[in-house]
N, C-alpha and C positions, 0 to 999 in steps of 0.2 A: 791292252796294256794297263797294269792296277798298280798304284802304287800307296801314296794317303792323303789327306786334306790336311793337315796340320806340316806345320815347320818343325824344328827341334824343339825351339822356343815354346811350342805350344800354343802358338796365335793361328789361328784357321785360315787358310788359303782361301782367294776367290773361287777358284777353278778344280772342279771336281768330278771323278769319277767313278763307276760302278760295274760291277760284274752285270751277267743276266739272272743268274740266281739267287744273288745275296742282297740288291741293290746297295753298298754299303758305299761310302764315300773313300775317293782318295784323286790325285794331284794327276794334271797334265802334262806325266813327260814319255818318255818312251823307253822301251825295254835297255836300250842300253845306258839309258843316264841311271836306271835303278840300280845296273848292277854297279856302276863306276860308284854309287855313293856306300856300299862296304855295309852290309848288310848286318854285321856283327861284331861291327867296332863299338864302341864307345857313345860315340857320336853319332851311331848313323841313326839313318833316316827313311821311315818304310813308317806304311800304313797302321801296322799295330801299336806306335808310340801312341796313340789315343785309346786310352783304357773301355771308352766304349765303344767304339770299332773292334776292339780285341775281344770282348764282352759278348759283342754279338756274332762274331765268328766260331766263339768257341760255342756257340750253341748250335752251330750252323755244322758246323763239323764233329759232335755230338750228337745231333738229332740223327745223322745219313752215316751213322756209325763211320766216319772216315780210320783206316786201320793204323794211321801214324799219326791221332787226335794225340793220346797222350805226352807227345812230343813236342806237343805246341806251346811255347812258350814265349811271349812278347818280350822279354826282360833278358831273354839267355843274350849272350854275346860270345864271340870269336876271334881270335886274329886273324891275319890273311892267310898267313903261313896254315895255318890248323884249314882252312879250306881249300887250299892247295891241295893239301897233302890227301884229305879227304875226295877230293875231286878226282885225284890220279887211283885213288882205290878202288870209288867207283866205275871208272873206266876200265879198269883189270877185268874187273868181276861184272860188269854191263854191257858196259860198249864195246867190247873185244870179245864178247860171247857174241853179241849181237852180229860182230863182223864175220865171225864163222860161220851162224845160222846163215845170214844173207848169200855167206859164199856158197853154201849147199844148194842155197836156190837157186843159183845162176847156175852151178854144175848141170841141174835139171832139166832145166830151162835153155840153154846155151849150147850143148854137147851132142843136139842132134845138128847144127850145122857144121860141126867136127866129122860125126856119122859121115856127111854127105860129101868129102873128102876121100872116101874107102870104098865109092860105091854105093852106097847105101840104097839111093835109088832104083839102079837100077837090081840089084841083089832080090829086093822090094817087089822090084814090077810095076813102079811108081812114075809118075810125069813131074814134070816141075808144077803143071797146076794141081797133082793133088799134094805136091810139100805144101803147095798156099792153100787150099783148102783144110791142111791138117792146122796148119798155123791157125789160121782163122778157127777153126771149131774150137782150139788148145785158148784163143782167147775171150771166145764169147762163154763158153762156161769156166773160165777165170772171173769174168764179169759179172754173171748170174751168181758167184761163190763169195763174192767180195762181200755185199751188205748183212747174209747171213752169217757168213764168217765172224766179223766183225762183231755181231750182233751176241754173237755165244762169246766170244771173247769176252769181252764188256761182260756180260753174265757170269764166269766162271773165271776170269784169267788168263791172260798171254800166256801164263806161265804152265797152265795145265793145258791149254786148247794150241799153241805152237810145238810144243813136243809131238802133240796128235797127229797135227799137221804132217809135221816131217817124217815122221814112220811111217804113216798110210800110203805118202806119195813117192816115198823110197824106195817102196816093195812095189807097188805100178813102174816104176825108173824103170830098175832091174828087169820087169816083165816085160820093155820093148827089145829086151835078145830074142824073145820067141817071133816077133811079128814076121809073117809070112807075107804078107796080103794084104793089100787098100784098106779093110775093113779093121783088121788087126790093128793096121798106123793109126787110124781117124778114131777106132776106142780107147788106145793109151792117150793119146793128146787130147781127148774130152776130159778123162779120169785125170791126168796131172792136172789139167787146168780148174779142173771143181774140187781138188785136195790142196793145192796152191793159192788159190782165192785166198782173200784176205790175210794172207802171209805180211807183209809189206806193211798194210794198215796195222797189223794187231803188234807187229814186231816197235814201228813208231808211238805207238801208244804205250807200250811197256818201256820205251824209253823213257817218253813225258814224265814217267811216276819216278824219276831219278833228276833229271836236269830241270836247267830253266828254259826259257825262251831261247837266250844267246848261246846258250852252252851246246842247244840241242842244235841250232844252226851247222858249228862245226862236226858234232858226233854223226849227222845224217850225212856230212860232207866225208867223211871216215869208213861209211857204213854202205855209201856207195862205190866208194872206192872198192873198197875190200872186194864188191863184184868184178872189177876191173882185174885186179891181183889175180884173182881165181881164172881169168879169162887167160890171162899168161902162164900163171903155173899149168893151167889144165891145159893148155898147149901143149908145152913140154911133156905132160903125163900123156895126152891122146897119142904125140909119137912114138911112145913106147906103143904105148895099148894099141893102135894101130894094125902094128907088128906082127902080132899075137895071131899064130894062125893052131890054135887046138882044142882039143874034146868036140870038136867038130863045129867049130865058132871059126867067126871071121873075126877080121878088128873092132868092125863098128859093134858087134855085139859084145864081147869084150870090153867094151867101149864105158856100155849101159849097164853092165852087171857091176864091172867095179866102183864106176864113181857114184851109182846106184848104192853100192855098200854104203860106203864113204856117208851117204845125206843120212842113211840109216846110223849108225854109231853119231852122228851130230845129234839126232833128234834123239836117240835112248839118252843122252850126257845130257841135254840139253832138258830134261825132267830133273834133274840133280842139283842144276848150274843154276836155272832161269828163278828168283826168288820174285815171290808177290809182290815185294814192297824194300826200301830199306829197312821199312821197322820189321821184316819181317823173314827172314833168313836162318833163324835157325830149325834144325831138322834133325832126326834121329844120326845122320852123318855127321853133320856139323852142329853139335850140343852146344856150345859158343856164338855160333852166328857170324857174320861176316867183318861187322862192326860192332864197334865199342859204342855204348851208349852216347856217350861224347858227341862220337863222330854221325849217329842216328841223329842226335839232336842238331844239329850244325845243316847235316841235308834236309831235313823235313824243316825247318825253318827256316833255311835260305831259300826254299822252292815257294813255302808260303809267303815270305815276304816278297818274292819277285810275282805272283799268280798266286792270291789267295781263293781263286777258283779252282785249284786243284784239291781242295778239300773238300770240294761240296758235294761228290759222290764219292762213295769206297771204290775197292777195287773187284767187289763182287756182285756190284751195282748194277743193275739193266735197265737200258733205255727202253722206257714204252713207248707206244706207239703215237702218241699223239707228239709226245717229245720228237722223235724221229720226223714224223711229218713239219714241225715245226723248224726242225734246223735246215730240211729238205727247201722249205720256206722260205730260209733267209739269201733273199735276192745280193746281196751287197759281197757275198762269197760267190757269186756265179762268175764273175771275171775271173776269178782265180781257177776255177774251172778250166772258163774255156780256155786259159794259159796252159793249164794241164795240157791239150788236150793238141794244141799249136805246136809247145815247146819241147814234147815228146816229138816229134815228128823227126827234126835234126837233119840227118841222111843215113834213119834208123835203115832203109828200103837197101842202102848202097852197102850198109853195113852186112845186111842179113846174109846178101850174097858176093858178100868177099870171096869166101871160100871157092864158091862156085866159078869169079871172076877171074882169080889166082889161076885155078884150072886150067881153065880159056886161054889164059895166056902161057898156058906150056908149064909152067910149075908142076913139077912130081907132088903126089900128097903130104908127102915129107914135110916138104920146103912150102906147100900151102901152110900147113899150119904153122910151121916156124914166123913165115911172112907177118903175118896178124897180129904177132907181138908189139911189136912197135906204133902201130894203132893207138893197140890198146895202151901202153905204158903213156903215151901223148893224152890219151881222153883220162887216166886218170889223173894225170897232173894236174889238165886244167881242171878239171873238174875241183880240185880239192882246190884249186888258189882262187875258184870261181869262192867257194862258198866261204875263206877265209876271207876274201876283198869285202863279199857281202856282209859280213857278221861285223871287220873293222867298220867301214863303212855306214852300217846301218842302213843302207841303199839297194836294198835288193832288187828291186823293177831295174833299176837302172844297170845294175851291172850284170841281170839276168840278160840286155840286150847285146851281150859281148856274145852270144850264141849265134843268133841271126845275122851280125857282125859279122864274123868268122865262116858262117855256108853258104853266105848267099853267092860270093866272088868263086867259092869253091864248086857250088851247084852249077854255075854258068860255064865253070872249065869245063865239068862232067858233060854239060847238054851240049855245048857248042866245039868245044878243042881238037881239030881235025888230028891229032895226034895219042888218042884215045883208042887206045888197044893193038894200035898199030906200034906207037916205039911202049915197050913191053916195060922197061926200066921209069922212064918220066910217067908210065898208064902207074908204074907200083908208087912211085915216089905221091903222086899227086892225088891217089886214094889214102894214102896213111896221113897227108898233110890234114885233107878233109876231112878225116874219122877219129884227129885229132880235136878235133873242136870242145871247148867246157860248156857238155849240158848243165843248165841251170834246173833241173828238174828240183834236186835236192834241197837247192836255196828257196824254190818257191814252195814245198812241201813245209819247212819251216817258217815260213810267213803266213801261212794260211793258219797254222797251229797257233800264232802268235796272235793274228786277227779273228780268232774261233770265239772269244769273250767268253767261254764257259766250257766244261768239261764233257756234256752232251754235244754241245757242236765242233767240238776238236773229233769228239770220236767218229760222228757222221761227217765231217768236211777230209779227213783223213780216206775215207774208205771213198767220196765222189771223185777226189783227186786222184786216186791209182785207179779209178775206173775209168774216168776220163784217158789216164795214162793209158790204159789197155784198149780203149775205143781208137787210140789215136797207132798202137801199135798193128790193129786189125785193117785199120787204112792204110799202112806203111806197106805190109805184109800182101798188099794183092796191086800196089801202084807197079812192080813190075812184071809185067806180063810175056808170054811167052813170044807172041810174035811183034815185042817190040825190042825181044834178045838180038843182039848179043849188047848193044852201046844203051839203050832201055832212054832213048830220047825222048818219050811221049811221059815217063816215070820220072825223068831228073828236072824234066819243065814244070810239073805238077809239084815237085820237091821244092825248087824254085820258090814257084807261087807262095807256096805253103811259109815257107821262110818270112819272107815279105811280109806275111801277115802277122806273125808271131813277132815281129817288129813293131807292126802299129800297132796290136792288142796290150803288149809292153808297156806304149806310151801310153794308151789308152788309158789302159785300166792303172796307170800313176795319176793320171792325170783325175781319174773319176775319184779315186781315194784322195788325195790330193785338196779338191775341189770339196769332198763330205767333210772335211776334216776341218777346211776356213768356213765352209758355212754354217758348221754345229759352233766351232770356236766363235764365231759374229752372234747366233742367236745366244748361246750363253752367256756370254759377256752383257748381251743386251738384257738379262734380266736379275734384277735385286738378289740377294743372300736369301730372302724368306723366299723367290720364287723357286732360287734354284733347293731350298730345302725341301717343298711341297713337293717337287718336280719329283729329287730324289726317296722321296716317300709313298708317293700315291703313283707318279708314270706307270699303264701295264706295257709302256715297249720296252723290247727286249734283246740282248744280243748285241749284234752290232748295231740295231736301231735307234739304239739309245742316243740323247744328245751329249749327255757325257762321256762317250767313248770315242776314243780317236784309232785310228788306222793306220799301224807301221808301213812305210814305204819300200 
């Protein structure tokens, strides 16, 4: 969290802080009291009102050629309204492209447990342990794709390297109509899963270069949703596609070919749509560009004055290798890990084989995929008021604990409620209650962004967090097992446990930030103006190890 060392007034603050790349000074409060203080009023108040703070940024964002330097300007100013309006534009044009790419991915990703509604297994020649071993291979070379993914990103561009993305793995989609055979299933779910890698990370990092800290809170809350939406609409579309019995296809392949289309026309649009930068949108299509100078100037200096570490590398920038090792490094981001890694967990396991459970209990495939609707429209509500409570709030840990809240009384219905699969309507009622729950995944993906202290360790803590996510989806993916079918009691006690723990980890790791945050604020306090200058001039620590850095909760 950066904000500045001086008052309006121009008299220097005690209490001071610094990025890891710039060491430059500014003030102890936290990302939402920056943005309540109006960034381009009159009055306000941000780090570049000291002319050499300003001074020494604009060299810092000139030397690493940042692509929206020219826009930097300490003196410009705004009203509300003119960021308002500028805010809703970018949204148009960012975050609601953003919401359809993420929905292509979920189509991908999601619509083979549709497939297994039609058949699909056994059509295949398949068991249920090799759907979990397809699963699993489909996740560990997602894992293996994630930090190179990332890595070329960062190199070239979200905007060139995520269009790649989604046509490569399009055209693999569509090719699961042909699978005949075990071999066929487990080489399409390798191939999606090492074209899909780093989708997720590169897509939140082409957001960063648009919002702030707070802003991105809600748009990730928006952007996961949006997967939720696609989950229902694509309900509705598989019971057509279902249907579909010709050219000597069945439904489920049918299934794969069209919405397979479907990610393909996202990803050719989405080379047209996805711009490098605000400063950087215009193209032989659009000779104007998106925005008005105005409104370029208003975003690039409301993002610097909220994170003036987002100028410290371009957007064509590459992390070397020693960088890379270095944020790999920083121990003080590994709680937020292992959250990842907990709070994915959910009743993803209970989730995956609704369709299958539906089944079981006498539902036509029809009415399976109809059933799932309601689920889903539940997980994305909470989900979305989870990550707007957080953002009011400023309280993430705390109100991420409404998850484990919410499954652990529902996990004990599943493992112990002698009335489970037997009455057929309270088995459906009391699966959509449970599969309603608000993952906090989202909220903690934008707290880790906001605790990154520099623009190398956002783009490395970004890509450990969705790998985290996918280690924790590989463990979901084999907790239920075949001969612990049909009630999976040995699966929902493990889910249980798992919950539990994603509860203490919660507090835990509140409590551990929490604790760095009064013991830097005690040593700081405890030393003079001239030490904390020395400090801020010669310290080589870095990141979040800094003692001038504090850690959002």
């Amino acid at each position: 969290m950066v904000t500045f060392p001086y008052n309006k007034k121009g008299t220097k603050k005690e209490n001071v802080l610094v990025t890891e790349d710039t060491q430059s000074t500014a003030s102890l409060t936290s990302p939402s009291d920056s943005e309540s203080l109006g960034f381009g009023s009159v009055s306000s108040v941000h780090i570049f009102n000291d002319s050499k703070v300003a001074d020494y940024y604009f060299k810092i964002y000139d030397d690493c050629k940042y692509e929206c330097r020219k826009y930097f300007d300490p003196k410009f100013q705004w009203t509300a309204s003119e960021e308002r309006k500028v805010v809703r534009k970018v949204d148009l044009r960012v975050a609601f492209w953003a919401m359809w790419m993420f929905a292509a991915l979920n189509i991908d990703r999601n619509n083979l447990s549709q497939a297994l509604s039609d058949n699909f297994l056994d059509d295949v020649g398949l068991t249920t342990a090799d759907y979990n071993l397809g699963n699993t291979v489909n996740l560990v070379c997602f894992i293996l794709a994630e930090m190179p993914a990332q890595l070329i990103s960062k190199k070239i561009g979200p905007d060139r390297w995520v269009p790649f993305e989604m046509i490569a793995w399009s055209i693999v989609a569509m090719s699961q109509a042909a699978i005949k055979n075990r071999s066929g299933f487990l080489a399409t779910r390798a191939l999606l899963g090492m074209l899909e890698g780093g989708f997720i990370a590169d897509t939140v990092l082409w957001l960063s270069y648009f919002y702030t800290g707070s802003e991105l809170t809600i748009r990730l809350g928006y952007f996961y949703v949006s997967g939720q939406i696609t989950t229902i609409v694509m309900s509705l579309v598989a019971y057509g596609l279902l249907q579909i019995r010709a050219a000597g296809m069945g439904g489920w392949q049918w299934l794969f070919v069209v919405e397979g289309l479907f990610t393909f026309i996202i990803g050719v649009m989405s080379y047209f749509l996805m711009s490098p930068s605000v400063s950087q949108t215009k193209a032989w299509f659009r000779p104007k560009g998106s925005y008005t100078e105005r409104e370029v100037k208003i975003v690039v200096n409301k993002l610097l004055r909220d994170d003036p570490a987002k100028g410290e590398m371009n957007n064509r920038q590459a992390v070397s290798f020693k960088k890379l090792l270095t944020s790999l490094a920083d121990y003080n981001l590994w709680p937020m890990y292992l959250l990842s890694y907990l709070a994915c967990m959910g009743l993803t396991s209970t989730s995956s084989y609704l369709t299958l459970i539906l089944r079981k209990l006498g539902f036509s495939t029809v009415n399976t995929i109809l059933l799932t609707i309601p689920k889903t429209a539940g997980a994305a509500l909470t989900l979305l008021l989870m990550n707007y409570l957080a953002s009011a709030t400023n309280q993430t840990l705390l109100v991420a604990m409404l998850e484990p809240i919410w499954v652990i009384p529902c996990a004990i219905a599943l493992r112990w409620w002698p009335g489970l699969n037997v009455n057929v309507w309270a088995t459906f009622a009391l699966l959509n209650v449970a599969l309603s729950y608000p993952a906090c995944y989202a909220s903690l993906l934008a707290l880790v962004s906001k605790n990154s202290n520099s623009v190398r360790n956002r783009t490395i803590s970004q890509t450990i967090m969705n790998i985290m996510a996918q280690l924790s989806a590989i463990t979901c993916s084999n907790l239920y097992q075949p001969h612990d079918a049909p009630l999976y009691h040995k699966g929902n006690e493990i889910l249980l446990g798992l919950n539990v723990a994603t509860f203490v980890a919660l507090g835990a790791t509140r409590y551990y930030y929490s604790h760095q945050n009064q013991r830097r604020e005690k040593i700081w306090n405890s030393m003079d103006s001239e030490q904390q200058e020395l400090y801020l001039q010669n310290s080589e620590q870095l990141g979040t190890k800094r003692l001038d850095f504090r850690f959002s909760l």
